[in-house]
LODOKE-275665 format. One record per atom (N, C-alpha, C): atom name; residue number from 0; residue in three letters; x, y, z. Coordinates in steps of 0.1 Angstrom, whole numbers. Layout:
N
<node 'CA',NUM,'ALA',<X,Y,Z>>
...
***
This chain:
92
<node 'N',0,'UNK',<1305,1213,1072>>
<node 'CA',0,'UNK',<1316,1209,1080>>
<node 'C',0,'UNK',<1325,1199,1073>>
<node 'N',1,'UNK',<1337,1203,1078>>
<node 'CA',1,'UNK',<1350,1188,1075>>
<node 'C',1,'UNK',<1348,1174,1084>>
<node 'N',2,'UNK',<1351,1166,1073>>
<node 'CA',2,'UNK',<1356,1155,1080>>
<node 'C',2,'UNK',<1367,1149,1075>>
<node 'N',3,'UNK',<1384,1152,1083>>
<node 'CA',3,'UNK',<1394,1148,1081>>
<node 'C',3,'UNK',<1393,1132,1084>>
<node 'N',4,'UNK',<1400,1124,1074>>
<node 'CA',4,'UNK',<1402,1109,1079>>
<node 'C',4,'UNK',<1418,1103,1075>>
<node 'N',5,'UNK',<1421,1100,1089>>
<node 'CA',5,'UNK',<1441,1094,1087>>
<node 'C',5,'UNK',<1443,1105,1082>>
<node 'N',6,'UNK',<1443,1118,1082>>
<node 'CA',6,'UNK',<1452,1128,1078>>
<node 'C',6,'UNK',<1457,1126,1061>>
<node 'N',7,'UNK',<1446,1120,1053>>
<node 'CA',7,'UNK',<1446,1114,1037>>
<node 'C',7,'UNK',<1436,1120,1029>>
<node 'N',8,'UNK',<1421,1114,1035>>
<node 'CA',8,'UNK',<1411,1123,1032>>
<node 'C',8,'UNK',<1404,1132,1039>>
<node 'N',9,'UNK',<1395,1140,1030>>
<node 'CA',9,'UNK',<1389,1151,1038>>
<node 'C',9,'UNK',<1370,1151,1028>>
<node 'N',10,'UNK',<1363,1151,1038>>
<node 'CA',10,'UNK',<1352,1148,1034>>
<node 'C',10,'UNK',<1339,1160,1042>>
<node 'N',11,'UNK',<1333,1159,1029>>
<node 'CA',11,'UNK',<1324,1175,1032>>
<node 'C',11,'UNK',<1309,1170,1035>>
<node 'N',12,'UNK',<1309,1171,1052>>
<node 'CA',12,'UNK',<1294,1166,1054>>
<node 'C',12,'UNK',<1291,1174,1053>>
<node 'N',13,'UNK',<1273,1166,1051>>
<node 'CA',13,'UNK',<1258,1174,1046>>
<node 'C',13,'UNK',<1248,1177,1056>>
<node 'N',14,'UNK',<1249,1167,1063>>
<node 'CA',14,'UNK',<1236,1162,1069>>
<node 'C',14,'UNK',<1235,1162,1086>>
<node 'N',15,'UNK',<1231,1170,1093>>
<node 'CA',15,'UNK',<1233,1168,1110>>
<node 'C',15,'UNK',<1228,1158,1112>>
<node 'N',16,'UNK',<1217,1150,1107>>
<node 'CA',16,'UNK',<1214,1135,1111>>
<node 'C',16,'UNK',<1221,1125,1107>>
<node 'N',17,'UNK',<1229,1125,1101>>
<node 'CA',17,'UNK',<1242,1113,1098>>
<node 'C',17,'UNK',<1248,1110,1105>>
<node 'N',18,'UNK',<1253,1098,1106>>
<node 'CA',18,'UNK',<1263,1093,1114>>
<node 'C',18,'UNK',<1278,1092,1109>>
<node 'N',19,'UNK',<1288,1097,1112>>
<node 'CA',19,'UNK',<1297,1098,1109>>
<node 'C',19,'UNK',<1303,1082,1097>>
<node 'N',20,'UNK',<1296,1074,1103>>
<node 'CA',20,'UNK',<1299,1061,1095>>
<node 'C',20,'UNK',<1288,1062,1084>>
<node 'N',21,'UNK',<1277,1061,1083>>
<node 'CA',21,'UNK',<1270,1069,1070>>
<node 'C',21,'UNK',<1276,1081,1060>>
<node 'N',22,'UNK',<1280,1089,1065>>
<node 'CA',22,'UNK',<1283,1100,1061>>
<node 'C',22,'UNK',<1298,1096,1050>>
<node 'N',23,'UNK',<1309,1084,1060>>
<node 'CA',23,'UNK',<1317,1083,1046>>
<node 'C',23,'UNK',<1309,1071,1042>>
<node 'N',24,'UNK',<1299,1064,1038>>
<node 'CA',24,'UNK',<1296,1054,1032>>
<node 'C',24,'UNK',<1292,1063,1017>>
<node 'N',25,'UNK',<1282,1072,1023>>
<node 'CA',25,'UNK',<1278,1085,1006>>
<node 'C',25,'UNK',<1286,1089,1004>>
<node 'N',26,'UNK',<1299,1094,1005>>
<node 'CA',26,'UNK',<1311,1093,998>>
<node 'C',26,'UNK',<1319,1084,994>>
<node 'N',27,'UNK',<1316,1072,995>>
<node 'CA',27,'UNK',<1326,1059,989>>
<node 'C',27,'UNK',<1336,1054,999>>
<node 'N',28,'UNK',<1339,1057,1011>>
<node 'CA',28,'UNK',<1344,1056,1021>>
<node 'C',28,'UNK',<1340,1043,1030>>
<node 'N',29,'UNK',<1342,1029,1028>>
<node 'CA',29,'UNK',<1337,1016,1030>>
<node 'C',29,'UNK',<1347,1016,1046>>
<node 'N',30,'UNK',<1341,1023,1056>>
<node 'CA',30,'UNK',<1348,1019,1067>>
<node 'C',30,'UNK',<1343,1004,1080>>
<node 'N',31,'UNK',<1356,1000,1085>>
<node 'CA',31,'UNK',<1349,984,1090>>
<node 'C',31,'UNK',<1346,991,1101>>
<node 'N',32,'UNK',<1331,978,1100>>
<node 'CA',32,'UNK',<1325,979,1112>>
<node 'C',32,'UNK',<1310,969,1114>>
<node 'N',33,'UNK',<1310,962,1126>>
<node 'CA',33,'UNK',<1300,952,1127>>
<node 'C',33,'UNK',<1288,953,1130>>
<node 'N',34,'UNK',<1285,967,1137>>
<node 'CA',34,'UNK',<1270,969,1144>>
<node 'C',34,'UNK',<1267,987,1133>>
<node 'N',35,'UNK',<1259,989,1142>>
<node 'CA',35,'UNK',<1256,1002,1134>>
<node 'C',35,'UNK',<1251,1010,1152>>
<node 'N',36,'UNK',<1250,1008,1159>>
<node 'CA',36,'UNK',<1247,1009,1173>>
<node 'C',36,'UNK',<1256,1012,1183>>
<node 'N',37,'UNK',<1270,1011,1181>>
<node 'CA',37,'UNK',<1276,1016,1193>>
<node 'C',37,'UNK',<1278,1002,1205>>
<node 'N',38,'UNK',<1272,991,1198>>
<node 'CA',38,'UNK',<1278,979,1210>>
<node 'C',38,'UNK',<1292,971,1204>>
<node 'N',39,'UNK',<1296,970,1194>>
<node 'CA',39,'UNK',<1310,959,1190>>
<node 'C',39,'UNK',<1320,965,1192>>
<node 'N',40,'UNK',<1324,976,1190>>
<node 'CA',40,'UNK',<1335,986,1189>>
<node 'C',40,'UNK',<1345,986,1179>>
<node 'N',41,'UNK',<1340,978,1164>>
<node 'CA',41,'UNK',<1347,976,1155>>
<node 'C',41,'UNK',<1348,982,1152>>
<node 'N',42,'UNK',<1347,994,1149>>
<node 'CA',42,'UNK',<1346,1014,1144>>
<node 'C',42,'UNK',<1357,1021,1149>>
<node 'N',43,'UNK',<1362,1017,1163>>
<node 'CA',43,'UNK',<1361,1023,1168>>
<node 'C',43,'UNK',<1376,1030,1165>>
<node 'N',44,'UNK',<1379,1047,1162>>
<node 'CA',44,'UNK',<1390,1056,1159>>
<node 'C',44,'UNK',<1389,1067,1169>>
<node 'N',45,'UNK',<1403,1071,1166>>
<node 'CA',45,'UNK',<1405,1081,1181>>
<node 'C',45,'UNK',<1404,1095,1171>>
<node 'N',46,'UNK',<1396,1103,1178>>
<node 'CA',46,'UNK',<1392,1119,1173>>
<node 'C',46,'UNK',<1405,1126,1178>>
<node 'N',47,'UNK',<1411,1131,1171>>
<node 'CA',47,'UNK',<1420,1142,1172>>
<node 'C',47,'UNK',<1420,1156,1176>>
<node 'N',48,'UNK',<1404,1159,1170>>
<node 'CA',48,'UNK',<1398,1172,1176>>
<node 'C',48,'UNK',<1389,1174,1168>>
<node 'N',49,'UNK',<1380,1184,1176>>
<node 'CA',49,'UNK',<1364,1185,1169>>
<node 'C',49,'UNK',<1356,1180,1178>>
<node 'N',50,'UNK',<1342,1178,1178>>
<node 'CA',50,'UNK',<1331,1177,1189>>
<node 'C',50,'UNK',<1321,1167,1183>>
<node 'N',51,'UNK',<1318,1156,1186>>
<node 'CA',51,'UNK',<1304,1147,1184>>
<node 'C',51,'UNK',<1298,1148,1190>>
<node 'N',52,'UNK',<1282,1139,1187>>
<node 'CA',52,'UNK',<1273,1139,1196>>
<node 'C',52,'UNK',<1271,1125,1192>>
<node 'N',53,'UNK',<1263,1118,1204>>
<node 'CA',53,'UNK',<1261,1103,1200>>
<node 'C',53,'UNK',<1248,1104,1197>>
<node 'N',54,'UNK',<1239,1097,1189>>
<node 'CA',54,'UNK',<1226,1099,1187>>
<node 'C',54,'UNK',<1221,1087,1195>>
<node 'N',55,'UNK',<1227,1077,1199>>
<node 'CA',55,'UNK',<1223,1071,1211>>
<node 'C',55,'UNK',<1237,1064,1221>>
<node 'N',56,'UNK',<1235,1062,1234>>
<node 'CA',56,'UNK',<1248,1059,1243>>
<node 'C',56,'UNK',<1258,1047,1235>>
<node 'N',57,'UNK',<1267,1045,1235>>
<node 'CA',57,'UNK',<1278,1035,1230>>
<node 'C',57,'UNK',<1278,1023,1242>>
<node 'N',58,'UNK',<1276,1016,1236>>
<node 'CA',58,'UNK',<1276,1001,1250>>
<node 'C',58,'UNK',<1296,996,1249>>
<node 'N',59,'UNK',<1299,997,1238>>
<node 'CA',59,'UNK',<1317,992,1235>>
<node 'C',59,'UNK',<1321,1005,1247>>
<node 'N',60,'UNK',<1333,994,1249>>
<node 'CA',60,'UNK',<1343,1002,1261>>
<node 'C',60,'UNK',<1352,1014,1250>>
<node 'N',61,'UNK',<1354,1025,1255>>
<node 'CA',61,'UNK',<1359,1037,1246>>
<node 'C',61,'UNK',<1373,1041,1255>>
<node 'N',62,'UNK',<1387,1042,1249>>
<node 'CA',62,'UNK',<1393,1047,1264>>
<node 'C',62,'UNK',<1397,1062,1254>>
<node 'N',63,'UNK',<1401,1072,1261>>
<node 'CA',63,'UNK',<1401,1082,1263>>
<node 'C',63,'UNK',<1403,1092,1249>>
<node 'N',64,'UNK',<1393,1097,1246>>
<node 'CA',64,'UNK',<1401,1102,1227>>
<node 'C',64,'UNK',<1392,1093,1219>>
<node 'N',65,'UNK',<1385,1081,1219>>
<node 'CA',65,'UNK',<1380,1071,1206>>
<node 'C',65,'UNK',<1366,1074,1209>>
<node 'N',66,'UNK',<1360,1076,1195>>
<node 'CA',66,'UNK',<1350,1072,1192>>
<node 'C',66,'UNK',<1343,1065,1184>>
<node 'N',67,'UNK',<1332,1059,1181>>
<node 'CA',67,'UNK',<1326,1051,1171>>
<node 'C',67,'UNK',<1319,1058,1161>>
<node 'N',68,'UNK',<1326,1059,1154>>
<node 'CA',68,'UNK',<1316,1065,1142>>
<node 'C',68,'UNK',<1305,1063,1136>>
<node 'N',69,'UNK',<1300,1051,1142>>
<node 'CA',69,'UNK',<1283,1041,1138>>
<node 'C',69,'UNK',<1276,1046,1145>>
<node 'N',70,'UNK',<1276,1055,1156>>
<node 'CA',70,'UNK',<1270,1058,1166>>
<node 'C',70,'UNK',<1263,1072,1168>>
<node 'N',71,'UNK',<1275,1082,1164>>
<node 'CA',71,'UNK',<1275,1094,1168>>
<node 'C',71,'UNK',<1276,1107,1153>>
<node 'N',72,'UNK',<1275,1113,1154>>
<node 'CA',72,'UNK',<1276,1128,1143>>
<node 'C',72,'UNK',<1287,1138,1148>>
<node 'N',73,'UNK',<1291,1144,1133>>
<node 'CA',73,'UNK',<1295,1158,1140>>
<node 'C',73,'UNK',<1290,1169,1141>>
<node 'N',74,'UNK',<1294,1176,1156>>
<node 'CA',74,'UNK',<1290,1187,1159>>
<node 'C',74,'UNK',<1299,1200,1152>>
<node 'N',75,'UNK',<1312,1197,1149>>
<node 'CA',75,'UNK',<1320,1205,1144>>
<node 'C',75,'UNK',<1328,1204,1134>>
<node 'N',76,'UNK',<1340,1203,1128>>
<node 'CA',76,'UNK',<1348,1198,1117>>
<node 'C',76,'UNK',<1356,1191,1126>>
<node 'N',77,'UNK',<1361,1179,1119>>
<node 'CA',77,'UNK',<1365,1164,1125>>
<node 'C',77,'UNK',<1377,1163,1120>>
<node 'N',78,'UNK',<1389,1157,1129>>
<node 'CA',78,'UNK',<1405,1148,1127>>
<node 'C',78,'UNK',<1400,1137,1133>>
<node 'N',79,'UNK',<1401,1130,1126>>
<node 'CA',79,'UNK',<1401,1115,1132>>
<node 'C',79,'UNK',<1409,1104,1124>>
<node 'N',80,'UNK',<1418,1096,1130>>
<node 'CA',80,'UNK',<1428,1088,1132>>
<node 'C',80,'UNK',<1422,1077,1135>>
<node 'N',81,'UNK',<1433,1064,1130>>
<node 'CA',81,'UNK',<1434,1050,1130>>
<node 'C',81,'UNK',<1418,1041,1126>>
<node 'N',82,'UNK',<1414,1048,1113>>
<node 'CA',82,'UNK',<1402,1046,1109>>
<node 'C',82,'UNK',<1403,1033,1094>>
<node 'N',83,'UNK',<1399,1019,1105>>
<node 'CA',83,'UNK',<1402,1013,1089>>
<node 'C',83,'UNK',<1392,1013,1079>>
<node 'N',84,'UNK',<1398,1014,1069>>
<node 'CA',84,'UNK',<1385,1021,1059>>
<node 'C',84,'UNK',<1392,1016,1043>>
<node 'N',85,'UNK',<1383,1014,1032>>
<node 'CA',85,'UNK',<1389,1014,1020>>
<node 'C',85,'UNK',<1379,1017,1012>>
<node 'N',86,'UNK',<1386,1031,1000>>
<node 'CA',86,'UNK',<1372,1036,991>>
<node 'C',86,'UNK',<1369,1027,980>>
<node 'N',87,'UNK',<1355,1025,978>>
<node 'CA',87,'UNK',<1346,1021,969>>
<node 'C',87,'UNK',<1339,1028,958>>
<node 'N',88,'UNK',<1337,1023,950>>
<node 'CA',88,'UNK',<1328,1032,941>>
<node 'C',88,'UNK',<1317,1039,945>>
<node 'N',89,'UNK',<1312,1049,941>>
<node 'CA',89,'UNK',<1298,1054,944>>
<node 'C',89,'UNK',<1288,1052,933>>
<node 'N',90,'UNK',<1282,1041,938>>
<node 'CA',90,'UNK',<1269,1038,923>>
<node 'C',90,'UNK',<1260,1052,927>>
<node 'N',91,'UNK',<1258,1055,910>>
<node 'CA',91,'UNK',<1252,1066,908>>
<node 'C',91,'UNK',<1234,1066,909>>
***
């Protein structure tokens, strides 16, 4: 599967058990965020299209279109928008 990010990068998941915020951390993709659980909502970006699944409920308020990427996976290939993020090295 794709994962489009800000319409800049595009990143090639591996893994159905990853969390979307994992998933850019093994590519170098340092996105902010304060929990790993789905309660702060510092994550939190609006999907543009494509399908997640949460691997557990999100306690942060979500309004219509956003999701947390600390929380959930993808089910399909991903656009997602307003993701703050800045790439890092990948130690080998």
């Amino acid at each position: 599967m794709q994962l489009h990010i800000n319409r800049i990068t595009t990143l090639h998941t591996r893994s159905e058990h990853k969390t979307l915020l994992e998933t850019m951390e093994a590519n170098g993709i340092q996105a902010e965020y304060h929990c790993r659980d789905g309660h702060c909502g510092a994550c939190r970006c609006t999907l543009i299209s494509g399908e997640v699944e949460y691997l557990q409920a999100p306690l942060a308020f979500l309004n219509q279109g956003e999701i947390l990427p600390c929380s959930c996976k993808a089910n399909t290939d991903l656009v997602i928008d307003n993701v703050k993020y800045e790439v890092v090295k990948i130690l080998a």
